[in-house]
N, C-alpha and C positions, 0 to 999 in steps of 0.2 A: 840744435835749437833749444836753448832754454826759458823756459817757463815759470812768473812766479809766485805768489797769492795776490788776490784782488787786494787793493789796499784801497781802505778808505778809509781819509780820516775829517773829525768831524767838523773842521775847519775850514774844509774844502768847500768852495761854491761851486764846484762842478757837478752838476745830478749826479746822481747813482749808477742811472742806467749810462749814463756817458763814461762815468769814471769804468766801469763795466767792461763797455765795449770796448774803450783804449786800453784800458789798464789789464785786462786780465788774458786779451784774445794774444797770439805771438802776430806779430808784426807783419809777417807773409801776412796772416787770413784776417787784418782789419777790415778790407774791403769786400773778401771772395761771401758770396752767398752761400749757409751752408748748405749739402744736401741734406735732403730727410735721410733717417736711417732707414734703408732695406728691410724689407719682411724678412722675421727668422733672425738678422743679427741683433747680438747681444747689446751693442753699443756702438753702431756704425762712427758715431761723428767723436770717438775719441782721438782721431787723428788729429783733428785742429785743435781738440779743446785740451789735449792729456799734459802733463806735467813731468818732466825728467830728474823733479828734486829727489832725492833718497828719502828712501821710507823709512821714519823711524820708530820705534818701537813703541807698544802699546804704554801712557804713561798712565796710570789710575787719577783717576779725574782728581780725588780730593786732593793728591800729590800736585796736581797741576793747579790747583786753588791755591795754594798755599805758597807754593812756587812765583805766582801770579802778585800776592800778597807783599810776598816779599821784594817783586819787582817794583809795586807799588811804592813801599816804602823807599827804595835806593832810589827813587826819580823823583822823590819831595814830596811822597802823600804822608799816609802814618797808617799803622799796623795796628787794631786795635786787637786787645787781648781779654781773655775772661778775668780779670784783676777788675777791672772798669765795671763787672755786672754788679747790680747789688740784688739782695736775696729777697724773695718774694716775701712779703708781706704777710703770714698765716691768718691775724686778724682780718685783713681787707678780703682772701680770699674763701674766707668763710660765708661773706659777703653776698659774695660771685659766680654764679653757676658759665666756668665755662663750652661754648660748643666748638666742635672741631668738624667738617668735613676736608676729603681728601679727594686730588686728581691725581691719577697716577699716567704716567707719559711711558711706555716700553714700548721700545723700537723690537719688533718683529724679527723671529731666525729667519729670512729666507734668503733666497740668489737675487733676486730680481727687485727693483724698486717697486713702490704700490703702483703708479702710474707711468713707464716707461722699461724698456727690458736693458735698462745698464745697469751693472752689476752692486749689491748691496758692498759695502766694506766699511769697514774701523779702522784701520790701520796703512791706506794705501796713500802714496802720493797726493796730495790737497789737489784737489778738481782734476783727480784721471778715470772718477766713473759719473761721467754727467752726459747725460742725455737733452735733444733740443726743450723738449718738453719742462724738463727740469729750470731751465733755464729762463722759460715763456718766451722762447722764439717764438716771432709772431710765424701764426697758421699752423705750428706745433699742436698736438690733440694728445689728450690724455689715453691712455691706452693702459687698462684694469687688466692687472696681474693674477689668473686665478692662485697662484702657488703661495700668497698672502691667504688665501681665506682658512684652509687647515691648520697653522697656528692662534690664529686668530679665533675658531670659535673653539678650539680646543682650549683656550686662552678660558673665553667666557663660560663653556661647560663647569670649567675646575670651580668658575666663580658661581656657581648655580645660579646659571642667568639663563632666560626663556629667549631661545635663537629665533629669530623671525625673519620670518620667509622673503620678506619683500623690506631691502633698507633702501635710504637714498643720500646721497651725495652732496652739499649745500659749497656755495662759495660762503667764504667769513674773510670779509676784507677789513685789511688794515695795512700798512706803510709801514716798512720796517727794511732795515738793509740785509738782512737775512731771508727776506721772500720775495723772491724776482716776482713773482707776478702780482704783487700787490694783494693775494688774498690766497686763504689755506683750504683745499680742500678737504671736509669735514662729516661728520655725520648728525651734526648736534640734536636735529630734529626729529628724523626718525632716525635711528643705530639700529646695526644689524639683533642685538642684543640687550634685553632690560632685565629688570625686577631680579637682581642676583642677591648674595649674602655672602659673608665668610664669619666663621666662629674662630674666635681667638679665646686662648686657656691661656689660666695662669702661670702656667711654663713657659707659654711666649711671650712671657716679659708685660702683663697688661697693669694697669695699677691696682695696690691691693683693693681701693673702693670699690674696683670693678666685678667682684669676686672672682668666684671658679672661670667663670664664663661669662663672653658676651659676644653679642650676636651682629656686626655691622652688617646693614645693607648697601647693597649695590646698585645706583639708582641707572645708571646702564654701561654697557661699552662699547666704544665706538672706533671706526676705523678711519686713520686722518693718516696726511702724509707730514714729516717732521720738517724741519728748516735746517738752510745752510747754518753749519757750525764758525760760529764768529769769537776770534782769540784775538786779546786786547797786546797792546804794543806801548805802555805808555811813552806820552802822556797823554795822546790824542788820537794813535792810528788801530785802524781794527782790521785784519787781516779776516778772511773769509774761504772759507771749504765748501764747496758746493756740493761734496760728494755725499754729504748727509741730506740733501734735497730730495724731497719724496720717499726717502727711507721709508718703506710703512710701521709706521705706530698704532697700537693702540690705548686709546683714553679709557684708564678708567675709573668713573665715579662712583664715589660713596656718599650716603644722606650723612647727615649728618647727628650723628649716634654716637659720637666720640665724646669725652668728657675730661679726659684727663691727656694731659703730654705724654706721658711713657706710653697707653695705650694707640696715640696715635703713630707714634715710632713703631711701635709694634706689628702694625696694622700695615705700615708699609714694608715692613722687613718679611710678615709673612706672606705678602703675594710677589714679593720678589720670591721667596721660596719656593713658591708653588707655582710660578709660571715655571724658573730652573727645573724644577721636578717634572714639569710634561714638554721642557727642551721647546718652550714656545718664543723666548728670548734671545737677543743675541747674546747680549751682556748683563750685568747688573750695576749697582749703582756707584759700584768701584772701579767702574771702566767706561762710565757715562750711559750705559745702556740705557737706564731708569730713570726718573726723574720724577721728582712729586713737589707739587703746587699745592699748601694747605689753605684753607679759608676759617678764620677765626673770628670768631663770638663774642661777645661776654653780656650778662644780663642777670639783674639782680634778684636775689633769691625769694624776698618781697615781695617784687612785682611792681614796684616802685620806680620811678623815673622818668625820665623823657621818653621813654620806649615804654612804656609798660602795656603797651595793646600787642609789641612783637612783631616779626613776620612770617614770616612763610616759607616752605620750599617743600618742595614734593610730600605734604600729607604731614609733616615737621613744622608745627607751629612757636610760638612762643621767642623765636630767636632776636638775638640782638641784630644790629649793622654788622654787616659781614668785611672783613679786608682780605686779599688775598698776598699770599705769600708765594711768591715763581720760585721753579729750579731750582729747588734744595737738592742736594746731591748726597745725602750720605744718610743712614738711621739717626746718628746723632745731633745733625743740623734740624731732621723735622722737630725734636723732641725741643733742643735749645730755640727753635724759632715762634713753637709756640708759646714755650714760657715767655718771653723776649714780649709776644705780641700781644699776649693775655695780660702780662702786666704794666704795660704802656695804655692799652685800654682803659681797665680797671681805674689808673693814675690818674688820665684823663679825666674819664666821668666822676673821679670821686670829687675832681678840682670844678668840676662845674662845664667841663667842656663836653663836646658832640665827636663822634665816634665818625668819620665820614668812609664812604664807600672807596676804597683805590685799591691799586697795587704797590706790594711793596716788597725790599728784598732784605735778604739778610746773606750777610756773609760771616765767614771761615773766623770764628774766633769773637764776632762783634755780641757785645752785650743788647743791642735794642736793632729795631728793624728801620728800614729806612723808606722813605715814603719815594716811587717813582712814578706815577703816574695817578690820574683819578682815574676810578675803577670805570669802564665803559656797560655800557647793557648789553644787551640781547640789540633793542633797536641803532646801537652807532657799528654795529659790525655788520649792517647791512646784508643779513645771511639773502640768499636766492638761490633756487635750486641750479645747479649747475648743469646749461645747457648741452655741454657736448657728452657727458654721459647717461648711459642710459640706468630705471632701476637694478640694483644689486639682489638679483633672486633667485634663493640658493634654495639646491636641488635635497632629495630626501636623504642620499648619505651622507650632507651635513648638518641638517635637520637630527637625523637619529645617530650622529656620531656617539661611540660608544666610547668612552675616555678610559683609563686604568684606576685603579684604585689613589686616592687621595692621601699625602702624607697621613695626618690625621689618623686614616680608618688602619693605615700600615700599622701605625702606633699601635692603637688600641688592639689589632693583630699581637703583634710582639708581643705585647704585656698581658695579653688573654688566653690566649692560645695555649694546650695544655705541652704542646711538642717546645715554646718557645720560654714562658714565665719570664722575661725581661723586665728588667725596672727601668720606669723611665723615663732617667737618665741614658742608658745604654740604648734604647730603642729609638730615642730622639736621636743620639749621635748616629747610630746605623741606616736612619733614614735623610738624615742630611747631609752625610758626607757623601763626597762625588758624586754627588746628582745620582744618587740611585746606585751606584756599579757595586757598592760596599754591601749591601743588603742582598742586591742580588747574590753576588759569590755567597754571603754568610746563606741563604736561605738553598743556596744546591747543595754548601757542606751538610746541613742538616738534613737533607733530605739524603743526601748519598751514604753518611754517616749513620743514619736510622736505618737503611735498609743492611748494611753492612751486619752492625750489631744484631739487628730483629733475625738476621741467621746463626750468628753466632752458635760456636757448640758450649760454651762457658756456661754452665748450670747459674753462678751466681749471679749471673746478669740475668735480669728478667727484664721483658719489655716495659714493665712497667717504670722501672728504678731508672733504667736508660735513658726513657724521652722525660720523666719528669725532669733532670737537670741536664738536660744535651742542650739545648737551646743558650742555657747560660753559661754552659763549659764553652761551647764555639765562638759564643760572643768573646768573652772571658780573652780568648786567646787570638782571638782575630782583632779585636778592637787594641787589647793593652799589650801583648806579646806581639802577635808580629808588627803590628801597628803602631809599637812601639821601636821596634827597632829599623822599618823605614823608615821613622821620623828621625830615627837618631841617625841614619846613611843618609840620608838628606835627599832620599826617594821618595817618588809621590805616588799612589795608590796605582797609576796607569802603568807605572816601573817595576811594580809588584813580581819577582821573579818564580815566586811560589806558587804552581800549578796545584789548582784545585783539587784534584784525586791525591797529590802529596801532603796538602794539608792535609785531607778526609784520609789518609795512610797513616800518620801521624797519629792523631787524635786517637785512631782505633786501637790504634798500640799501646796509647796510653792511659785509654780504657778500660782495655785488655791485661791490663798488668805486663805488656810485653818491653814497655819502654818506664821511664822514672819521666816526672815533670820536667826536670834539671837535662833531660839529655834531650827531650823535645827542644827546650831552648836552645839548646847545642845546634842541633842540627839544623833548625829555623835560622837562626843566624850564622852558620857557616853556606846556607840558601842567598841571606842575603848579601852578603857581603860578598858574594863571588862566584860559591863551588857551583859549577856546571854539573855534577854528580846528581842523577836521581837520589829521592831522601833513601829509596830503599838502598840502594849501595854505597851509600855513605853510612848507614846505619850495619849491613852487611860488610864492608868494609874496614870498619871503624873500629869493629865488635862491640857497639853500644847495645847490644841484646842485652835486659834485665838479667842478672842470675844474680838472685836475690840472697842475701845472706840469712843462717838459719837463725833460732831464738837465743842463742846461746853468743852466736857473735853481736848480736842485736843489744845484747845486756851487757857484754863488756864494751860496746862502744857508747852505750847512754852512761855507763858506771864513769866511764875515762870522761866523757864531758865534763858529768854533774863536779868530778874534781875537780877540775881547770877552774869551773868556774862559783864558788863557794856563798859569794855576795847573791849570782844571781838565785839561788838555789835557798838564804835566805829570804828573798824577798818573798822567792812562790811559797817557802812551808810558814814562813811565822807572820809576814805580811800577809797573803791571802792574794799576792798580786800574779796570780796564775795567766794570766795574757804573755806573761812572761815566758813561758815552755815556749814562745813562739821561736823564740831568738835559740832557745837549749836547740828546738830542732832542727834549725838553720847550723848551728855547729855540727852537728852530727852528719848531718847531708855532706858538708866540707872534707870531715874526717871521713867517711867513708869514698869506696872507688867509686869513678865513675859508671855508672848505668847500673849500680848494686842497692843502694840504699832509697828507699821510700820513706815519702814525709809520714802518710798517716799511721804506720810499723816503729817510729820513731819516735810518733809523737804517744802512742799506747805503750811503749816501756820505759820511756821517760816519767809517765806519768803513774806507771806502777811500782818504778823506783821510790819517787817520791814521795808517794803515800808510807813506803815502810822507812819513812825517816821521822 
């Protein structure tokens, strides 16, 4: 029996729900009535409704934008490219105070959709997890997921948002061939969750105007279910996936505090971060997970104009006509869509014309946005609370869920902390690579490694010398050495073959003075690249034990360098270009055996050579 997407195209006089039932059920079950799913299964009615095409692999959205783009163009549209933008105006926008709010759209980690129990997926056969519900078979009932709400207010904690106790559910109708039932269940009016914030810093990429810091609000988050995914066929036909129907999403909105483009990019790249950091997400915006809807502003600095009384939004006064911008998909689309839409505005009013209310889109490459729709209200989405559910109200363990520490405060960890002293650069990269797994391993070697040393019998180590720079040795070698040379085996941190206690084995040794830096590299990459060998019998094995040479061999081998190399040896005594010893004591390391020679014994009589010159 084979199965194959809904096809509609927009040509067709035949309704939707007609082309629906013909076009998408198999042939057997055009007539059969389905059953309701059984209590307890996952997805009773995937027998009629499932699909036998092959599954294929996960494609990152903006790759398929592009790809799309291109189909465009070979079917007789045209491909527009950033050659066609012209550069914003600095005169006019000195002009123009722009505003930016943001909605942000992320689809939920769970198994189960928000409102029926067939199975969440990204990647599975077009319409083989669809449930009746999903579909608005009639006398289907929506049936509330708890195993959505744990991500979800974990979601809004991270966003310091006040969880509240009693939300409720609204219908938001509108006609669309992506919403079987004519209208989305929503939260717009009361949301489990309001009054939130996030701080964005000048690391996160915000614009310089912004300074160090700034503070966007969160004006709530709410929990809705998403719509069938609809993929274009030109020149006319739109194929449709059901299986993103009900996915649970959460919306969520910001006032509008934004001011500049990059900060708004910013703004959505740091709570993709931070949803990934509490695993509340399936995907991000490189695999569709994410999606953000801008609404843009613009209003004279003056106070001057057709607008000059402003309006309003949540407690935000002064704004201009707002337009909204749908489904950008990527950081770099939000930031080009606002320029794109702030200076078509601007353009507008400065020629005498009216800014009007709509939506509009921008696509992959285009210089200016394009107008789809006039912008609807509150009153033509006809919200009404939705009958067949009842209020959503949640108990005290998610009330007082207790969340983990926020990137952010990790950071300021790292670069505070007397055991860690990270800069950071290092401390941002440890806290965002792998969703966390990178920092965890880094903070057990420190801890395993401090207690190691804090016994130590080595007089010369005191505890003090130790942890002031243990933090940025680990790093040092976790992040650029071995992290280096997975990248270059073309392993990803989960492949990591290098057991914790062998890094923390390593390190001590060459701490300890029992191993050279040059033999640690040795054995870290003969880890990765293969050897199954514990470090310690590869090290026992190998005989890479230090047996350090005395002061006498120490001096004829800086004496035999400084010869070879004459030029560089002018540079350090009559130039003054002393950075230069770096390179004398990288020959010396070569010239000497392996596990015998140390940098900082090489680089103290290289440099007592060269004073008696």
């Amino acid at each position: 029996m084979s199965h194959t997407w809904l096809e509609c195209s927009l040509k067709s006089r035949v309704s939707w729900h007609e082309a629906f039932f013909v076009g998408f059920l198999p042939r057997t079950h055009q007539r059969a009535r389905p059953a309701e799913s059984a209590p307890g299964r996952l997805a009773s009615i995937r027998r009629p409704l499932h699909t036998e095409s092959v599954s294929e692999p996960d494609v990152p959205l903006r790759k398929q934008l592009k790809d799309e783009a291109k189909q465009n163009l070979v079917a007789g549209g045209t491909l527009s490219t950033k050659k066609t933008a012209k550069k914003s105006d600095p005169a006019l926008l000195r002009k123009w105070d722009l505003t930016v709010g943001i909605e942000i759209h992320a689809q939920l980690k769970t198994e189960c959709k928000l409102f029926s129990r067939a199975a969440t997926s990204t990647n599975a056969p077009p319409n083989s997890h669809v449930a009746h519900f999903d579909l608005a078979f009639p006398g289907s009932q929506p049936e509330f997921q708890k195993g959505t709400l744990l991500p979800a207010v974990t979601a809004a904690k991270a966003l310091g948002c006040t969880i509240q106790r009693t939300s409720k559910f609204d219908r938001k109708h509108y006609f669309y061939q992506d919403q079987p039932a004519g209208y989305q269940l929503t939260q717009f009016y009361e949301p489990f969750a309001k009054d939130g914030h996030i701080v964005l810093y000048d690391h996160d990429g915000i614009a310089k105007e912004d300074g160090k810091q700034i503070t966007i609000g969160i004006k709530q988050v709410q929990l809705e279910q998403d719509t069938a995914k609809t993929i274009l066929q030109p020149p006319s036909t739109h194929l449709l996936d059901f299986n993103r129907v009900s996915h649970p999403l959460i919306e969520i909105i910001t006032l509008p505090h934004i001011h500049h483009p990059s900060t708004a990019a910013a703004c959505v790249r740091k709570i993709q971060a931070l949803m990934a950091w509490y695993d509340t997400v399936a995907s991000g915006m490189e695999m569709g997970g994410l999606r953000a809807d801008v609404n843009v502003s613009v209003r004279r600095r003056d106070g001057t104009g057709p607008h000059e009384k402003g309006k309003e939004y949540y407690g935000v006064t002064g704004l201009g006509q707002r337009t909204e911008i749908k489904n950008l998909s990527s950081f770099k689309a939000v930031e080009a869509a606002v320029i794109a839409e702030r200076d078509r505005q601007i353009n507008l009013l400065e020629s005498g014309g009216v800014v009007e209310g709509e939506t509009r889109g921008w696509t992959l490459g285009s210089a200016m946005t394009e107008r789809l729709r006039g912008k609807e209200g509150d009153i033509d989405y006809r919200y009404m609370p939705d009958p067949d559910l009842a209020p959503l109200v949640l108990g005290k363990d998610l009330l007082n869920l207790n969340i983990s520490q926020s990137p952010d405060e990790e950071i300021a960890e790292l670069i505070g902390t007397y055991s860690h002293r990270l800069n950071l650069k290092d401390a941002k990269t440890l806290v965002t690579l792998d969703n966390g797994a990178r920092l965890e391993w880094y903070k057990g070697v420190v801890t395993d490694l401090g207690i190691r040393l804090a016994s130590s019998s080595n007089r010369n180590l005191t505890p003090e010398s130790v942890l002031d720079k243990l933090g940025r040795q680990v790093c040092n070698w976790l992040l650029h050495e071995l992290g280096g040379l997975l990248a270059s085996s073309g392993k990803s941190w989960d492949e990591n073959p290098v057991e914790q206690d062998e890094f923390v084995h390593l390190l001590h040794e060459l701490i300890q003075k029992g191993l050279t830096a040059r033999t640690v590299k040795h054995v870290l990459s003969l880890s990765v690249e293969g050897d199954e060998r514990h470090v310690r019998d590869i090290i026992h094995e190998d005989n890479l034990y230090l047996v350090p040479l005395n002061d006498d061999e120490y001096r004829q081998l800086a004496r035999k360098v400084l010869g070879e190399y004459p030029e560089i040896v002018e540079q350090i005594v009559k130039k003054q270009q002393v950075k230069k010893i770096q390179f004398l004591v990288g020959q010396m390391m070569r010239e000497g055996e392996e596990g015998k020679v140390e940098a900082g014994k090489c680089r103290t009589f290289l440099e007592s050579a060269l004073a008696d010159m």
